[in-house]
C-alpha positions as CSV (number, residue, x, y, z in Angstrom):
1,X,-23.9,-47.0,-27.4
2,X,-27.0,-45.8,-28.8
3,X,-27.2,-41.8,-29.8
4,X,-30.4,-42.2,-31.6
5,X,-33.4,-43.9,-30.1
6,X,-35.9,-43.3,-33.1
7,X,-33.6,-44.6,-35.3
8,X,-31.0,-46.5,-33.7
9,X,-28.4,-45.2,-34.2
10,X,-25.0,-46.0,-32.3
11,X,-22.1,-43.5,-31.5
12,X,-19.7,-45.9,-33.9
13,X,-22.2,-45.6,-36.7
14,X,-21.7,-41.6,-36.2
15,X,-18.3,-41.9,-36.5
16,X,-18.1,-44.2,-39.1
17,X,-20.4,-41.4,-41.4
18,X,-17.9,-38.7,-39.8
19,X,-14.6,-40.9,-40.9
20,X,-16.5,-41.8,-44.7
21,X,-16.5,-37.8,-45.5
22,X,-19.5,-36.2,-43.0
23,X,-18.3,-33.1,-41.4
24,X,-21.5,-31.2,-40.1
25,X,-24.9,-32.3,-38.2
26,X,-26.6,-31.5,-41.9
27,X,-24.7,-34.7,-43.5
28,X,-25.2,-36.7,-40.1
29,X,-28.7,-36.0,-40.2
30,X,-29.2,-36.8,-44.1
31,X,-27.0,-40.0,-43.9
32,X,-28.1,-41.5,-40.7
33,X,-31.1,-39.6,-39.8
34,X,-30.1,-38.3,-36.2
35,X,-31.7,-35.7,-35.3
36,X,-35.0,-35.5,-37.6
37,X,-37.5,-37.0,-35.1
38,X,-37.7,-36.2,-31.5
39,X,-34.3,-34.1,-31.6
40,X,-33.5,-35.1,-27.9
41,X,-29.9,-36.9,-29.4
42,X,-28.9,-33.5,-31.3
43,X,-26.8,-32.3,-28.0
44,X,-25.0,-36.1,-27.7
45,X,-24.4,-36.3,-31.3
46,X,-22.7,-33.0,-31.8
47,X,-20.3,-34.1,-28.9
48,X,-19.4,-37.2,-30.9
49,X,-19.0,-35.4,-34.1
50,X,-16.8,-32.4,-32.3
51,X,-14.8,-35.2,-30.8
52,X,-14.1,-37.3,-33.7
53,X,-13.5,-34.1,-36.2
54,X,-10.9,-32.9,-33.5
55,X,-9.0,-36.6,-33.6
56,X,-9.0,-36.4,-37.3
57,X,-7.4,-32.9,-36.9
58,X,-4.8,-33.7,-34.5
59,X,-3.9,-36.6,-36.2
60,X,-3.1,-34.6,-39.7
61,X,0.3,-33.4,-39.6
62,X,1.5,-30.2,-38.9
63,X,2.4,-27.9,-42.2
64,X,4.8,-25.5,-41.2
């Protein structure tokens, strides 16, 4: 699905960035340009980057 009209930009090439090392809306925005234009996909593309960072955490294991 497409975050990022001005640039087209899709939610898999978000997470893609996210799984390749990006970690805030700063990195996003420098790699894939989200974000610099209009603005209007900031909102969907910090769900997508909450929602991957929180699969990546629940995935690590647990250190006890």
């Amino acid at each position: 699905m497409f975050i990022c009209i001005c640039h087209g930009v899709t939610d898999t090439q978000i997470e893609s960035a996210i799984d390749n090392g990006a970690e805030t809306m700063k990195q996003l925005t420098q790699e894939l340009k989200v974000g610099s234009q209009c603005g209007k996909c900031c909102q969907c593309t910090k769900r997508v980057l909450n929602k991957k960072l929180m699969q990546i955490a629940e995935a690590q294991p647990q250190v006890a």
